[in-house]
Short mmCIF file of the C-alpha atoms (twelve columns), coordinates in Angstrom:
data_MODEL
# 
_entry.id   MODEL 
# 
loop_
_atom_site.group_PDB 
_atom_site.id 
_atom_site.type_symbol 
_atom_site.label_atom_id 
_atom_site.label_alt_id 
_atom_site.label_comp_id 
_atom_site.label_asym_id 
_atom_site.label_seq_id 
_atom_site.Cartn_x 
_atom_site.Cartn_y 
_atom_site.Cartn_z 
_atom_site.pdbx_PDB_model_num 
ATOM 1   C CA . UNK A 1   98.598  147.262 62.695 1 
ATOM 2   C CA . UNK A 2   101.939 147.287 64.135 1 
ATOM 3   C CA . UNK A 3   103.285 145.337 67.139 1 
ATOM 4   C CA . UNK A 4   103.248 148.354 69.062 1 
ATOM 5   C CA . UNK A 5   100.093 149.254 68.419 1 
ATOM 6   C CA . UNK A 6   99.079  145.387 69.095 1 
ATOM 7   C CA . UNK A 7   100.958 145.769 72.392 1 
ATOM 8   C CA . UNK A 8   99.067  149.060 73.173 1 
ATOM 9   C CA . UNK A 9   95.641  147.462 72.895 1 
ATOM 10  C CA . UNK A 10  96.329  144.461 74.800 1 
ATOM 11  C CA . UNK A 11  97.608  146.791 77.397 1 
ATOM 12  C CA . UNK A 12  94.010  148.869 77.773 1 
ATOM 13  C CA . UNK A 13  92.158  145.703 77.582 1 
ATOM 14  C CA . UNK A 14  94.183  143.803 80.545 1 
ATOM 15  C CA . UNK A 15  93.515  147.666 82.235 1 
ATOM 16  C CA . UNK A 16  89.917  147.854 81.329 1 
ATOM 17  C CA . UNK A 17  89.837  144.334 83.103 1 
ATOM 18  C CA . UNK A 18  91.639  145.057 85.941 1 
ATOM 19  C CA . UNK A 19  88.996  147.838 86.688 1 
ATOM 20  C CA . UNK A 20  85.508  146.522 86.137 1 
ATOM 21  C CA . UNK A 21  83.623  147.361 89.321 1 
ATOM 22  C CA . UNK A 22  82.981  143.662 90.815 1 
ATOM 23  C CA . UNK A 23  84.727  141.853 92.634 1 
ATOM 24  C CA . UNK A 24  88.279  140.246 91.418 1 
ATOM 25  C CA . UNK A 25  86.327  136.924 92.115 1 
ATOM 26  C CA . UNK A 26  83.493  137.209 89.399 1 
ATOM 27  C CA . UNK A 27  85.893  138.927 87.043 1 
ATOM 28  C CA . UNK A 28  88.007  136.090 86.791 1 
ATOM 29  C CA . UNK A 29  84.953  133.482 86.905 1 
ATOM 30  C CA . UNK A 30  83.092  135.507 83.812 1 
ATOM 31  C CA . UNK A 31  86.402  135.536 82.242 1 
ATOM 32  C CA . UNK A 32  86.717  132.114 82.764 1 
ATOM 33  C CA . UNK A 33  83.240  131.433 81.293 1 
ATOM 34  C CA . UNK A 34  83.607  133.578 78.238 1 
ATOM 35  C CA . UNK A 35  87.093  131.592 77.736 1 
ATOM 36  C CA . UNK A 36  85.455  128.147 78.036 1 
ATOM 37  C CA . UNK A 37  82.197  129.229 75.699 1 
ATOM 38  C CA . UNK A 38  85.266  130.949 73.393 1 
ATOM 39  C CA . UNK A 39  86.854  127.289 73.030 1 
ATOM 40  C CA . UNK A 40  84.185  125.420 72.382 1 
ATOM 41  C CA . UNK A 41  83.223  124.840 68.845 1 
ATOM 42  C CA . UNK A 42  79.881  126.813 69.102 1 
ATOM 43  C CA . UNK A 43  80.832  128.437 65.795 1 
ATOM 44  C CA . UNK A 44  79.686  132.021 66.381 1 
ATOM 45  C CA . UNK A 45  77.384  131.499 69.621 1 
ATOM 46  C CA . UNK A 46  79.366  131.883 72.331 1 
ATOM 47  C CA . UNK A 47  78.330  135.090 73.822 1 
ATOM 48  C CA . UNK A 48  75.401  133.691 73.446 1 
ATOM 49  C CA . UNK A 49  76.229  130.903 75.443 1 
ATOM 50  C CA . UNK A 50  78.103  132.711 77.610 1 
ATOM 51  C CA . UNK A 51  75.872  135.646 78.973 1 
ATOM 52  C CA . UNK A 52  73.353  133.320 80.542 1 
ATOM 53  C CA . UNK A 53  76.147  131.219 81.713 1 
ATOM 54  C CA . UNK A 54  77.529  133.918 83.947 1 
ATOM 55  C CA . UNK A 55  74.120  134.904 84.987 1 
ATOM 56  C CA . UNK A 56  73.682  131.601 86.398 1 
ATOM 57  C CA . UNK A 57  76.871  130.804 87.814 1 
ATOM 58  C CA . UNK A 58  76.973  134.844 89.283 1 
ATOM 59  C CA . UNK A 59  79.973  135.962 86.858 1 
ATOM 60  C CA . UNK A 60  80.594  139.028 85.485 1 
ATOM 61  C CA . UNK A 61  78.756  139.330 81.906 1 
ATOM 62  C CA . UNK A 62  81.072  142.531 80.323 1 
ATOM 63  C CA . UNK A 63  83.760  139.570 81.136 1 
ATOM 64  C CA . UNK A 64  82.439  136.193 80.043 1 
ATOM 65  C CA . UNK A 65  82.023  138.417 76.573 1 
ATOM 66  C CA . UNK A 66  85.586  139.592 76.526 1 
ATOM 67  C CA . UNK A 67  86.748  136.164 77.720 1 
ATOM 68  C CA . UNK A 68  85.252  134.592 74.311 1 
ATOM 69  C CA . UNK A 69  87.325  136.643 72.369 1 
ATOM 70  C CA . UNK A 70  89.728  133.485 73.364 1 
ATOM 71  C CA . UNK A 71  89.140  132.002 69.855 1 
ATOM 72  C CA . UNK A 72  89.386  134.585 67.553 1 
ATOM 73  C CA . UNK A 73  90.324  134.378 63.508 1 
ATOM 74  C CA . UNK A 74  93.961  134.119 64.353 1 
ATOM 75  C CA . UNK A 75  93.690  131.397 66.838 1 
ATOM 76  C CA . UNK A 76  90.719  128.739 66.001 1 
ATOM 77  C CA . UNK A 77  92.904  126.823 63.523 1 
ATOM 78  C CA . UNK A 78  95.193  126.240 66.241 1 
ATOM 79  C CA . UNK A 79  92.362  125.581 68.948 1 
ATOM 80  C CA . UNK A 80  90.368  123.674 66.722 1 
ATOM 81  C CA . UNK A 81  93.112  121.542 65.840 1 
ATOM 82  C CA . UNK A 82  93.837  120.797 69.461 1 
ATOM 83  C CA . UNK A 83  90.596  120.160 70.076 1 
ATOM 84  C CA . UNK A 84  90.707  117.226 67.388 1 
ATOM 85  C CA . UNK A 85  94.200  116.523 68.552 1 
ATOM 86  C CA . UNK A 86  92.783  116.085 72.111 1 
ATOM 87  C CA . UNK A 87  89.894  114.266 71.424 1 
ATOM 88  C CA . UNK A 88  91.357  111.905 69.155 1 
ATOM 89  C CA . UNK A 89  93.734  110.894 71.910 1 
ATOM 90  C CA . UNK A 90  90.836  110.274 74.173 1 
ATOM 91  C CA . UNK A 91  89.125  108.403 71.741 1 
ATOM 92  C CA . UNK A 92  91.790  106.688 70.596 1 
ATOM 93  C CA . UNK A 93  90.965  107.333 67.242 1 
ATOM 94  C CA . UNK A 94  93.451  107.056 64.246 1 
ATOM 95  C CA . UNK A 95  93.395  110.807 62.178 1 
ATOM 96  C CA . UNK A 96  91.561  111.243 58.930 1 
ATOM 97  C CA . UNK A 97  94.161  112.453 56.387 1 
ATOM 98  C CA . UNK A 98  92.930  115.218 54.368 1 
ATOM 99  C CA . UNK A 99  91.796  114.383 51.096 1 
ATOM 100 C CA . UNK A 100 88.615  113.325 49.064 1 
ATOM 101 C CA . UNK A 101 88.141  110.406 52.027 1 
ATOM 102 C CA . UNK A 102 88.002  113.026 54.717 1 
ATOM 103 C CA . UNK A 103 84.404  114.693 53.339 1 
ATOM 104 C CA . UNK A 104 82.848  111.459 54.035 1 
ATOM 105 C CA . UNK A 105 80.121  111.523 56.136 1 
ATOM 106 C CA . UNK A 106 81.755  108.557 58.712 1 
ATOM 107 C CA . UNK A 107 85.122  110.967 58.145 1 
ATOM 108 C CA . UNK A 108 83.458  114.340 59.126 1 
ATOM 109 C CA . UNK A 109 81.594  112.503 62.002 1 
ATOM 110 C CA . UNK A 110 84.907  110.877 63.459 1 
ATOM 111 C CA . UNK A 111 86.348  114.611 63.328 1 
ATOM 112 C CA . UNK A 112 83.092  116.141 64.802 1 
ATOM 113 C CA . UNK A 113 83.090  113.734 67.595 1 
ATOM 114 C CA . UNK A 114 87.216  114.430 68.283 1 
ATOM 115 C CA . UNK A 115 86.323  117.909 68.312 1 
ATOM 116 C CA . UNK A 116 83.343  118.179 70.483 1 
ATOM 117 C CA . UNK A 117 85.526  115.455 73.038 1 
ATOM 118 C CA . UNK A 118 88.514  117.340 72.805 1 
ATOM 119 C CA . UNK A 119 87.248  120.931 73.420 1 
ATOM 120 C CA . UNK A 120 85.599  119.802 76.054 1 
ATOM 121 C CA . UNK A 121 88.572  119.034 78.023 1 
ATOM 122 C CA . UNK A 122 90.748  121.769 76.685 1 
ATOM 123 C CA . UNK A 123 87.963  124.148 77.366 1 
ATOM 124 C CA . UNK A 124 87.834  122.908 80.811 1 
ATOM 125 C CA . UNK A 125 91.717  123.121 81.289 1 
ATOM 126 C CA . UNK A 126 92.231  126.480 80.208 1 
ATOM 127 C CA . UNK A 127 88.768  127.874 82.215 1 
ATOM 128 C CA . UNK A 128 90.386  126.391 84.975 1 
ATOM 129 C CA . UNK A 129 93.640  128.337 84.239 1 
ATOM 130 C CA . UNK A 130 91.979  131.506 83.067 1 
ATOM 131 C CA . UNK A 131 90.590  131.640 86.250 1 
ATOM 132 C CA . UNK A 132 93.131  131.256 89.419 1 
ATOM 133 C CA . UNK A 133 95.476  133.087 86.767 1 
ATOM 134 C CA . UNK A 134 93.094  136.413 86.220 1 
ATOM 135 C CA . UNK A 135 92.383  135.860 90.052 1 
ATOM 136 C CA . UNK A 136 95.653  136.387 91.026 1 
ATOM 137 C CA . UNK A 137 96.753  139.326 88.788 1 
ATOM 138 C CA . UNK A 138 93.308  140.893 90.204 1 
ATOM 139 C CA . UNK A 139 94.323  140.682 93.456 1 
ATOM 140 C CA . UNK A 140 98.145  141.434 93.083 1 
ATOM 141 C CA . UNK A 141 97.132  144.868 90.938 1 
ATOM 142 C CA . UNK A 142 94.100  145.997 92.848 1 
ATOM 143 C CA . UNK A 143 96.615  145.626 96.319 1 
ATOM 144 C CA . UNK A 144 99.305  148.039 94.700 1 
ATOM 145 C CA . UNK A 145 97.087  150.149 92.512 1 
ATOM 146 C CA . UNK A 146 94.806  151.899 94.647 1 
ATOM 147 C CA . UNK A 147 91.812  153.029 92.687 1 
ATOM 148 C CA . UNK A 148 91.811  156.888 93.291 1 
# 
């Protein structure tokens, strides 16, 4: 696909977004869930985890699903490494270099642990973010884009 066409479909999503019929608040808090669920290393499951989520906490469900679309194949070797990143510094934990040592079990636990820790709080930050951000640009579009 070409940039343009990249550009295009970003462009009808943020759209398609701006329009869901609910309120700018649950838009941005389902987004916010599906983003948070989309972080965290729930390695396939986070609609899953995400639906009920929303249900609970009143959130729009079409948006916690396009929110987990945050960690996508182009992006979770970045998140996942900042998740480790993260949690390592939290931990204070030294990193495991890659090699045979790293497919130890005490390795792949340390990792694990700086993963889980780590996503935690970047799955927080950016949920927090996703939110007041998407709240905003709700607010600021809906007020000069009448619907018709």
């Amino acid at each position: 696909l070409t940039k343009k066409t990249w550009l295009q479909k970003i462009k009808n999503f943020a759209k398609r977004l701006l329009w869901i019929q609910d309120s700018p608040q649950k838009i941005a808090l389902g987004l916010a869930i599906g983003v948070f669920w989309g972080i965290m290393p729930t390695f396939g499951f986070a609609i899953l985890f995400s639906l009920p989520t929303a249900l609970l906490l009143k959130g729009n469900r079409l948006a916690a699903i396009l929110g987990t679309f945050a960690n996508n194949p182009l992006t979770f070797p970045f998140v996942y490494a900042s998740g480790i990143k993260i949690g390592q510094l939290i931990l204070k934990t030294t990193p495991v270099p890659f090699s045979l040592e790293f497919f130890k079990v005490e390795s792949l636990l340390s990792v694990g642990k700086s993963l889980l820790v780590g996503s935690i709080f970047l799955a927080i930050g950016l949920a927090l973010l996703t939110y007041f951000l998407v709240l905003q640009i709700i607010i600021w579009y809906r007020a000069r884009h009448p619907m018709k």
